[in-house]
Structure formats: C-alpha cells, structure tokens
N, C-alpha and C positions, 0 to 999 in steps of 0.2 A: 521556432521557440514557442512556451506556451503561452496558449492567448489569455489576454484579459479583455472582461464585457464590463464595463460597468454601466454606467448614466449619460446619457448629455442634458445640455440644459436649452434646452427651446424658450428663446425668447420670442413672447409675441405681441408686435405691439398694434393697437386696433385703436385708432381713435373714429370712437361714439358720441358724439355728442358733446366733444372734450374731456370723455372719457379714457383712460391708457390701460391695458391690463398687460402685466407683463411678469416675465418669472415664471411660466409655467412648465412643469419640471414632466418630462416625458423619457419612458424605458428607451434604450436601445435598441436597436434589433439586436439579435444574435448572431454573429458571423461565426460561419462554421469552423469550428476548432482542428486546429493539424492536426491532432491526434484520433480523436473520436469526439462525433456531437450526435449528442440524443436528442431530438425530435419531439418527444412526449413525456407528460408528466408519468413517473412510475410509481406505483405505490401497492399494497396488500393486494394478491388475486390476480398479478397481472405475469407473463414468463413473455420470454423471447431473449433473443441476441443482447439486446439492448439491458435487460436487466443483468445477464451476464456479467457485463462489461462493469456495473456499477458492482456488484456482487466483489470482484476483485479490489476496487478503489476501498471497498469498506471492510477488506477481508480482516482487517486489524482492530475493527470497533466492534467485538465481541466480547462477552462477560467470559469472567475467569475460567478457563476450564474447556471455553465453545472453540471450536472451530467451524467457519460458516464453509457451508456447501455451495460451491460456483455450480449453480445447475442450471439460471436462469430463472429458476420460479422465486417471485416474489412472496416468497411466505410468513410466518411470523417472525424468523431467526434475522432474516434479511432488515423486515420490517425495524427491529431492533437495534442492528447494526446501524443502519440509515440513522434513528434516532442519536444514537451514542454520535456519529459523526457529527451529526450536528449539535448538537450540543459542545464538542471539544471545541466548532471553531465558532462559536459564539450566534448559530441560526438558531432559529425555530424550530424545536423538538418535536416534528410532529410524525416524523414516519413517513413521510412523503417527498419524495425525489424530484422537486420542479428547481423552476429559476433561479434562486438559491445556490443550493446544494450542488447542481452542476455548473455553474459558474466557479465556486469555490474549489469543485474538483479540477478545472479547468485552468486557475489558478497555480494548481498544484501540480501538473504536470506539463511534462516535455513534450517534446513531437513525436517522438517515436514509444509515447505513453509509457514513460517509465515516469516514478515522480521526482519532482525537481530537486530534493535531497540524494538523489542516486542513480547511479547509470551503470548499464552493461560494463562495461568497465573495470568496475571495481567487481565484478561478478565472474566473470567467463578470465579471467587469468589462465585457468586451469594447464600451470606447470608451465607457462610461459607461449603454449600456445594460441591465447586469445581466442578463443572459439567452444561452443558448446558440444564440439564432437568426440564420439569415442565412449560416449556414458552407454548406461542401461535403457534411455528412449532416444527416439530420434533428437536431432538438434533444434527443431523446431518445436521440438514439447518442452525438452530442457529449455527453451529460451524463454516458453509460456510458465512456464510455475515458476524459474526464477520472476519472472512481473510480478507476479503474484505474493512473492516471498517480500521485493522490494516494497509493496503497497503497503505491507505487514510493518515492516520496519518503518517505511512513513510515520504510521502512527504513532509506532512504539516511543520513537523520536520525541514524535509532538508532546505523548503525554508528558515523558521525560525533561521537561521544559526545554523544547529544541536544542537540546546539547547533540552534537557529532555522535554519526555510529559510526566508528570506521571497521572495514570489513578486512580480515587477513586471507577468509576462503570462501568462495559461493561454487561455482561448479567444476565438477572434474572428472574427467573421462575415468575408464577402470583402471588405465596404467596408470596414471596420475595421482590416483587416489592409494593406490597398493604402494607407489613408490612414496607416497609423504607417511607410511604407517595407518592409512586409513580401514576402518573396519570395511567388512567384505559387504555388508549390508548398507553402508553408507549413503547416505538420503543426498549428499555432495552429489553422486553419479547420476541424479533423475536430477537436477535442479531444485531441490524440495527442499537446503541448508543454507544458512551461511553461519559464518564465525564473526564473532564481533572481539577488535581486540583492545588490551588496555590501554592503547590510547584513545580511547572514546572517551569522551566528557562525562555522564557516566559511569555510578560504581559497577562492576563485575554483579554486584548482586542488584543493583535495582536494574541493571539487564533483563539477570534471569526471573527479578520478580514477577517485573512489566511486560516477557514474556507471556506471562500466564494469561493476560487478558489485547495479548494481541493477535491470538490465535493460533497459538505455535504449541504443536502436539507432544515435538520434543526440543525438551530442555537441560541442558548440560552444564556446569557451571564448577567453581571449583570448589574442588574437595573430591569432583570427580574424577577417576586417571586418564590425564594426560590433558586434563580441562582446567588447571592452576593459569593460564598465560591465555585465557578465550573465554566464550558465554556462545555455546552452539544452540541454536535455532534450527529449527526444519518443521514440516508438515508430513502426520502421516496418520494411518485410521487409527492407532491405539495411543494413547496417552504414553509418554515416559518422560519424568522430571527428575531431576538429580543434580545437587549441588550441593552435598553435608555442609560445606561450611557458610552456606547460606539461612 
C-alpha cells in the first residue's frame, strides 16, 4: 500500500543542573516507498531516470494548452509543473522537488505506482479481456502511458474539488476497439485515452474544461458525434479539442 513519512517526536530529557529540555521535534528518516523513492533533491538543469519518474506524477500540473514532455530533463516546462503541483496541495512553490513534494507524491500513490484515485482496473477492461494486449504497442508500453494518463486524471480530480472520475474506456486492443465502433486511429489502442462517464461527480463540461490544463491533447466532449453520453481524453503531438456544446 502507499507509504506515508511524516514526523516523530523525540523526546529528550537531559537533566543539567536541574535543568530538563524536552520536546525536541526531529525529521524521520525516509523509508523507502514500494513504489519508487527518489534519493535526491531535483530541480532546474538536472535529467536521469529519476526526473522521469516525477515528469509522469506532474504530467497533469501543466498550463492550458501544455502537454509536458517525459524525457527526464528537468527543464523549464517541468520546473513549472513541479511548481503548479505544489501549490494545489498547499507546499512551497518553489520549483524544487525535495522532502515535500515527494513525500506528498508518495502519499498519493499505490505500490504498483498508479495513484490512489485509480487502478489498472478500471483501465485494461478492454472488451472483458482484462489485459493491455492486441493494441498498436506492445502491452508493456500500453500499460506505461496508461500511468501516465491515470497521473493526468489524479489531478484533473484534485482540481475538480476531488469529485469521482469514473471511467467507462481506457485501453483496447484493435478487435475491441473496431467492435465497440471505435475510430481506426483511436489513441484507446496505444493506452494514450480514457473516457470519463456521467456518473462522475463532475459536469461533462468542467471535464472537458479541466482537461485543457491537465495535459490532454485530445479533447472530446458533447456536442461531439457519438461523445453526448462521455468527455474523451488522450495524449498525442497535435492538439484536438471539440465539444460545441461546451
């Protein structure tokens, strides 16, 4: 399950002279998290693995329009993300990824790093076979950009005053996808969608508003065909938003 760090409290008591001092409030260590535990403070100028990892957790704390790039480099877009992150859950806005920031992402997520609002689960359905096989990537790429999609919706969530997203489609092989009437080019077959449906707490359109700054390239919503009864989400390199009655 995922861990939490927070504090202990180190009482120490020292008699000096008939003096006592006591109450002195000392950090805990950091026990390393089932999922992933970063080691180093990250911040602007800095790439590896390690920034990667955080890259995905903030993929949703992007300005209207961004979609951040997982490449590992910590550069300005990242830097900013970082920032927005912290600021939603009430740290220090400074652009810098220490003790904090990953404690709180560690907070947020599970053991097998999806975040604690969402699991494979409600993602890999796909036409009842449970599993990410039979799309347009292998199934362990499908399983990485769904994470990725899931960290999105995290946010999207949080901004949304943590009301429910519930999801009706996240991945789906090519037969799966052709048998539910699904487009040929459908982002459902890499892991790169999901569908959010109206039983989410959530109107239809503050979905697809809140998409706009959670990273999501495409946006569907109704007014669109065959999008009245959903709010589709995906990642992909060109923009496409569309919801008339929104």
């Amino acid at each position: 399950m995922r861990r939490r760090i927070g504090y202990v409290l180190a009482v120490v008591a020292l008699v000096l002279g008939g003096a006592v001092v006591t109450g002195v409030m000392t950090p805990s260590i950091a026990a390393a998290d089932e999922c992933y535990t970063w080691n180093r403070v990250l911040q602007r100028g800095m790439s590896g693995s390690d920034v990667r990892e955080l890259q995905i957790r903030v993929a949703g704390w992007v300005a209207s329009g961004e979609n951040l790039a997982i490449d590992g480099e910590y550069g300005p877009a990242t830097e900013a993300a970082v920032k927005r992150f912290q600021s939603g859950y009430g740290l220090t806005p400074d652009g810098v990824a220490g003790t904090q920031t990953f404690n709180k992402i560690y907070e947020l997520q599970d053991a097998d790093c999806t975040p604690i609002h969402f699991d494979h689960s409600e993602f890999n359905y796909n036409c009842g076979a449970r599993n990410y096989e039979g799309g347009k990537v292998p199934a362990a790429t499908a399983r990485e950009n769904m994470r990725r999609v899931m960290w999105q919706l995290e946010a999207l969530r949080h901004k949304l005053g943590d009301r429910p997203l519930v999801v009706t489609s996240g991945f789906r092989s090519v037969s799966c996808n052709a048998s539910v009437g699904g487009s040929s080019t459908s982002l459902h077959m890499y892991g790169q969608a999901a569908d959010l449906g109206l039983s989410s707490g959530p109107s239809q359109c503050q979905m697809w508003n809140g998409g706009k700054s959670a990273g999501f390239e495409e946006l569907l919503g109704p007014g669109y065909p065959g999008h009245n009864d959903h709010v589709h989400v995906g990642n992909k390199a060109s923009r496409f938003w569309s919801a008339p009655n929104c």
